[in-house]
C-alpha positions as CSV (number, residue, x, y, z in Angstrom):
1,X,114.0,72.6,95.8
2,X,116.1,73.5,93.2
3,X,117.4,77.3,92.5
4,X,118.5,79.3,89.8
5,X,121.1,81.5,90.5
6,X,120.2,85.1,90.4
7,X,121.7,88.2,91.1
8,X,120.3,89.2,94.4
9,X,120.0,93.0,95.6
10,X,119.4,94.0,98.8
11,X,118.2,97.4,99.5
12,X,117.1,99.4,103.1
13,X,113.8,100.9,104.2
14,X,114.8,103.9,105.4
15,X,112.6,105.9,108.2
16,X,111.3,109.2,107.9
17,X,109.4,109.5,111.0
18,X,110.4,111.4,114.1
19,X,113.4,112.1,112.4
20,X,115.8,115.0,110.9
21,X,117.8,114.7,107.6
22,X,121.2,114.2,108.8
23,X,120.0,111.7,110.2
24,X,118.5,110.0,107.1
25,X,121.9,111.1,105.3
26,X,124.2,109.9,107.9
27,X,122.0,106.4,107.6
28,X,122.0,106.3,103.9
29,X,126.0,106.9,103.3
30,X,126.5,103.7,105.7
31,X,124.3,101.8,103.3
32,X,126.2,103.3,100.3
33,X,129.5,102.1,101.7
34,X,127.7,98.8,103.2
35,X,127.4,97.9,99.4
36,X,123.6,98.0,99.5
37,X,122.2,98.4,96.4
38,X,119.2,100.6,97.1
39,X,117.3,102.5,99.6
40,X,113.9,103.3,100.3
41,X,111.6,105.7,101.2
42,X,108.0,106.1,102.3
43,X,105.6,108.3,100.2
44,X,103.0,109.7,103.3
45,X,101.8,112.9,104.2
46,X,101.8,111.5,107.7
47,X,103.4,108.3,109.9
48,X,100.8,105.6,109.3
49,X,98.7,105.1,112.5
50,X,100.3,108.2,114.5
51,X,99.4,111.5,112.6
52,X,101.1,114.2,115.3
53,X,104.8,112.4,114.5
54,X,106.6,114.6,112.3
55,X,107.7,112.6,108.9
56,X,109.7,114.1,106.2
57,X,108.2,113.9,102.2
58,X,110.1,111.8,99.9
59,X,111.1,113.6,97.2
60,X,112.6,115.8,98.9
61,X,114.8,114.1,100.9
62,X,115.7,111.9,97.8
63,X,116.4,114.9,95.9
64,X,119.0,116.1,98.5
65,X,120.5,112.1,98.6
66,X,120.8,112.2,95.0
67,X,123.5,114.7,95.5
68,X,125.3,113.7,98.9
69,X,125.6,109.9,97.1
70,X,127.2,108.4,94.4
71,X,126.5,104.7,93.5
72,X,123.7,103.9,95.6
73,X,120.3,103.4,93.9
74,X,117.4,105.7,95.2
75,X,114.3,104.4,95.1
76,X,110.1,105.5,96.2
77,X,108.0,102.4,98.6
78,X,105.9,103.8,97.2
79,X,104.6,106.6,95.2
80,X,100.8,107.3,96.1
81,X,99.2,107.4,92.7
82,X,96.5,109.6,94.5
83,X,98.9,112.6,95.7
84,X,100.1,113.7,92.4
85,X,98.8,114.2,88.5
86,X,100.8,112.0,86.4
87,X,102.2,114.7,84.3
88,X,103.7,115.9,87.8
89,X,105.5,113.1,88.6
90,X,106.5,112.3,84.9
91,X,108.6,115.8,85.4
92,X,109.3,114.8,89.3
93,X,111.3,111.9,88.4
94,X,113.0,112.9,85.3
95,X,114.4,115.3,87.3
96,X,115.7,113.2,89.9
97,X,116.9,110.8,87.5
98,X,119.2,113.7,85.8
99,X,120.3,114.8,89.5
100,X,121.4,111.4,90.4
101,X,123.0,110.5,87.3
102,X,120.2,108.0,86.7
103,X,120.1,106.2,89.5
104,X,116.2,106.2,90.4
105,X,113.6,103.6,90.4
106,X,110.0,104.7,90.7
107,X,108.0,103.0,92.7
108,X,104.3,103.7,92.5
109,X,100.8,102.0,93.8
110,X,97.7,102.7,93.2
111,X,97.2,104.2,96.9
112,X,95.5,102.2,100.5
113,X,95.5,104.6,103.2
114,X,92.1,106.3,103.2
115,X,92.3,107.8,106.4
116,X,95.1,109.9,105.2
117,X,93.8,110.8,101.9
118,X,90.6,112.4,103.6
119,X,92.1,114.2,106.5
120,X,94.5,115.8,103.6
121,X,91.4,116.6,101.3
122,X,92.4,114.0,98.8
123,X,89.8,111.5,97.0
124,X,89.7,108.5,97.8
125,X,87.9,106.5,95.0
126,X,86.6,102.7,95.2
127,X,89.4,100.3,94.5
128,X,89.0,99.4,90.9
129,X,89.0,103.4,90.1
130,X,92.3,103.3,92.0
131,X,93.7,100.7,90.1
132,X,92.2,102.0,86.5
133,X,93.4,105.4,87.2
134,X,97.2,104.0,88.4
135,X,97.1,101.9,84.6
136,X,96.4,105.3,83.1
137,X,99.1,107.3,85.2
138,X,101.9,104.5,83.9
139,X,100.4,104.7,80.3
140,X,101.1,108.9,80.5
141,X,104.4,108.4,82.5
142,X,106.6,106.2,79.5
143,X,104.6,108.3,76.7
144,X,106.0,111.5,78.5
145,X,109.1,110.0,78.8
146,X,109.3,108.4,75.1
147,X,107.6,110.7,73.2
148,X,108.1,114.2,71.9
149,X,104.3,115.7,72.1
150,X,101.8,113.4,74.2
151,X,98.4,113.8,73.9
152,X,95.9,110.9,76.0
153,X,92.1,110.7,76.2
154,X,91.5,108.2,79.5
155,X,88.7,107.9,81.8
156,X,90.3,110.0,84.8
157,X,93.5,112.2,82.9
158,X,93.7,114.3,79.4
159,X,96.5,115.6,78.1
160,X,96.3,118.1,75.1
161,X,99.8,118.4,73.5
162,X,102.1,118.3,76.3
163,X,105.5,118.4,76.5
164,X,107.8,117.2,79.0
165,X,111.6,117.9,78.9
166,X,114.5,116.6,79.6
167,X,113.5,113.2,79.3
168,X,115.5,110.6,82.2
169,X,118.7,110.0,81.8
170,X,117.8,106.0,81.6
171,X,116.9,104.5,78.5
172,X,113.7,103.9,77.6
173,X,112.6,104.6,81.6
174,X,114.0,104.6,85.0
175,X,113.2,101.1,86.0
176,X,109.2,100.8,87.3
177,X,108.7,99.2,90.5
178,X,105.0,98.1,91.2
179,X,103.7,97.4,94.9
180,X,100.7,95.3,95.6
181,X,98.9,94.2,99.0
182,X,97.0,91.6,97.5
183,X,96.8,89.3,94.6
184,X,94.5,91.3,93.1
185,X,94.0,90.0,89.0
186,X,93.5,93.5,87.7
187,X,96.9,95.0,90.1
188,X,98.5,91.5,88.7
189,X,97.7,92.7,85.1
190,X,99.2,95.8,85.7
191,X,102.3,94.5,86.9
192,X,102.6,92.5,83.7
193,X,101.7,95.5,81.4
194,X,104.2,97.9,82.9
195,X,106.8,96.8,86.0
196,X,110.2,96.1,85.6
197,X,109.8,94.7,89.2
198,X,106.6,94.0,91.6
199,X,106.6,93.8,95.2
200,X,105.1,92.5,98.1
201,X,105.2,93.1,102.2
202,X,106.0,90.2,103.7
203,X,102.8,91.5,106.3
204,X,100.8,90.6,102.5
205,X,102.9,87.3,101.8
206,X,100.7,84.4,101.0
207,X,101.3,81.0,101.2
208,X,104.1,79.5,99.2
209,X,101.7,77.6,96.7
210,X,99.0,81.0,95.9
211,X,102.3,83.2,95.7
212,X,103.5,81.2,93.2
213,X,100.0,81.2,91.3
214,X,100.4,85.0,91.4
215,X,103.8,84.8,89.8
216,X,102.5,83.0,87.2
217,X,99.7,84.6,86.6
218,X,102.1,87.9,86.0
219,X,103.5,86.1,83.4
220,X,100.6,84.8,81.9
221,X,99.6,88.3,81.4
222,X,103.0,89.6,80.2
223,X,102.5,87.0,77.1
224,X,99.2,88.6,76.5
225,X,100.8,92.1,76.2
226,X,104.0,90.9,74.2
227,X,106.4,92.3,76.4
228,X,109.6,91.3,75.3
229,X,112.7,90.3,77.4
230,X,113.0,88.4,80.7
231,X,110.9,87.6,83.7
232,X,109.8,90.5,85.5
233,X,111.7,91.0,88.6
234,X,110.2,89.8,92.2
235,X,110.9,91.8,95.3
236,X,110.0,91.5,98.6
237,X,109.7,93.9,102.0
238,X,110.9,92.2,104.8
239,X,111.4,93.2,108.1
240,X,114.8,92.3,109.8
241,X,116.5,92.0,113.4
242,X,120.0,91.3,113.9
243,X,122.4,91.2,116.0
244,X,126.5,90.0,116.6
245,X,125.6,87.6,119.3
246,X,122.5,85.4,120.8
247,X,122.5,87.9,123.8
248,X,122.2,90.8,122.1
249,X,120.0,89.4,120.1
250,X,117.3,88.9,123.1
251,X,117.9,92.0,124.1
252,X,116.8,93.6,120.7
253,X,114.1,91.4,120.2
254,X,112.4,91.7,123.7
255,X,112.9,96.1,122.4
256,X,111.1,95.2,119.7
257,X,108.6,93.3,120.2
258,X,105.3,93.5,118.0
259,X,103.1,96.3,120.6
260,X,106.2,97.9,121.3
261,X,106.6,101.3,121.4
262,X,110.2,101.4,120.1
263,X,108.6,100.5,116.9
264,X,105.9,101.3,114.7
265,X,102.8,99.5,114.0
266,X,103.5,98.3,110.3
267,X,106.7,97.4,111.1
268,X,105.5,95.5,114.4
269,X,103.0,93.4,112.4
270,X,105.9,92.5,109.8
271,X,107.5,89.4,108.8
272,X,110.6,89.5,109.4
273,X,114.0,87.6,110.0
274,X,115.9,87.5,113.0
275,X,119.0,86.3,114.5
276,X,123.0,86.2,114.0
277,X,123.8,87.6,110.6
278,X,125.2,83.6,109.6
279,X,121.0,83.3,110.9
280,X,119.6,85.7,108.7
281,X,121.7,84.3,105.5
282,X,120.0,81.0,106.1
283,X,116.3,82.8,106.6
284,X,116.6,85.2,103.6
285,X,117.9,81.9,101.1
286,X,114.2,80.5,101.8
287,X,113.4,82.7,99.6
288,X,115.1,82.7,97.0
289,X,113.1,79.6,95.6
290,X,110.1,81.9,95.3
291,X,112.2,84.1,92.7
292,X,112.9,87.1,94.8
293,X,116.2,88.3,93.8
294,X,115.2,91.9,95.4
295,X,114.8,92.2,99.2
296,X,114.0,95.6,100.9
297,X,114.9,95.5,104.4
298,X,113.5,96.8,107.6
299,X,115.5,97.3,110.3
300,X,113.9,99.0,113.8
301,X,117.4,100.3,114.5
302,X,118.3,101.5,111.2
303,X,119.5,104.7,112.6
304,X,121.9,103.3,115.3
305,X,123.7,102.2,111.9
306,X,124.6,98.1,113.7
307,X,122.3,96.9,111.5
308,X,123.7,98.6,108.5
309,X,127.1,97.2,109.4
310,X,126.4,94.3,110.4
311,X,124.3,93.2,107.0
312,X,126.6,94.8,104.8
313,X,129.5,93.3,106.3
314,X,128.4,89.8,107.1
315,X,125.4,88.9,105.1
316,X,125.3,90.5,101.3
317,X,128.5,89.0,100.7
318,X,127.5,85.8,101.2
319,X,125.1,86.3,98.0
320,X,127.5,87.5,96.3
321,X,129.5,84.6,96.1
């Protein structure tokens, strides 16, 4: 298969649960100087699956990485459309955006984990309200950003003559990252109508064949709404083991194991590469004849920093060549 050459970003997942913020800082600043391009964080009132575990909320911590970093690219996995009015995060990330000098994508979805929703007092509607009302959210989000005075009649949000300053310091938008589970056609439309870049867990991956129907069915639907310029942008969550040698490469992945309870159980259920970092080159380039130029890695051991180093070191420059 023949591909074209991209540029390829790699960005890291970074955890929140059962976890402090130096930490998470002490993390992110290896990645900065790792030459990742991005990292990632969780939007969740709660760990997924274990409720008691302590997790930190995202724009928070962003907000306090936006000023301990300086070129890395901070980014939501992502935004629950559910948590916040639109108008709220319209002001939310225009903020961040002027904090970190513009270096924020917004991710956002239309919201899947009911079980949190409900035990938070948060509706829950039925999946094509979800997705109507996350098509609505995006529609006030670049009006607020574009325009002087917004005012929007929709189904689930009015706004009467509101105002929202400063815009974000990226022109028209900070970039728009949608995440989808499923190759849902309405989420699919969506994705043509407003992303810069869509995104997919590799847990959600389909077969080679139906993912690249979906791709095409994006851009059938981006003709239909006359976006201009290029391609939208493919990314993809992956979850990743690696490790200097063979040996300690058994060793890490006996620890983590899917069932194990060194890990979660998202990331446990995870596709994922594994192996030397000359390994994991030759895994990740699979997929690079799908389209993905933007790759959001998991790594178990994020926080013991190998991994950072190791991948930064070894692997992104070999797609950089």
């Amino acid at each position: 298969m023949s591909v074209k050459l991209r540029r390829v970003f790699f960005g890291a997942n970074i955890e929140q649960a059962c976890t402090d913020y130096k930490t998470i800082k002490r993390t992110v600043l290896e990645c900065e100087r790792q030459g990742f391009d991005f990292v990632w964080l969780s939007d969740h009132l709660y760990d997924v699956g274990k409720p008691q575990n302590p997790y930190l909320e995202c724009w928070s911590v962003l907000s306090a990485l936006a000023e301990a970093t300086s070129k890395i690219r901070l980014c939501t996995i992502v935004v629950n459309n559910l948590f916040r009015h639109p108008s709220l995060v319209a002001k939310m990330a225009s903020t961040l955006d002027d904090i970190s000098d513009g270096r924020l994508d917004l991710g956002i979805g239309a919201g899947w984990y009911e079980e949190e929703c409900i035990a938070h007092g948060i509706p829950f509607p039925k999946t094509t309200d979800r997705i109507a009302m996350l098509d609505e959210s995006l529609t006030i989000l670049k009006k607020l950003w574009a325009e002087d005075k917004v005012t929007f009649e929709g189904r689930f949000y009015k706004l009467r003559d509101a105002y929202s300053y400063p815009k974000p310091k990226q022109k028209p938008t900070p970039p728009i990252w949608i995440g989808i589970m499923k190759g849902r056609s309405k989420m699919l439309e969506l994705v043509a109508k407003h992303a810069d870049v869509w995104t997919i867990s590799s847990l959600y991956l389909p077969a080679e064949d139906e993912y690249a129907k979906m791709c095409g069915r994006v851009e059938e639907y981006r003709r239909r709404f006359n976006r201009s310029g290029g391609e939208i942008k493919r990314g993809l969550g992956i979850g990743c083991v690696v490790a200097k040698d063979k040996a300690s490469l058994a060793e890490k992945v006996k620890k983590f194991k899917p069932g194990s309870i060194s890990i979660g159980e998202y990331v446990a259920k995870q596709r994922r590469v594994e192996g030397t970092p000359e390994e994991c080159v030759e895994q990740l380039r699979t997929f690079l004849g799908l389209g993905v130029t933007f790759f959001v890695m998991n790594f178990p051991d994020v926080d013991t920093l190998e991994p950072i180093r190791l991948f930064g070191e070894k692997v992104i420059p070999e797609f950089r060549r």
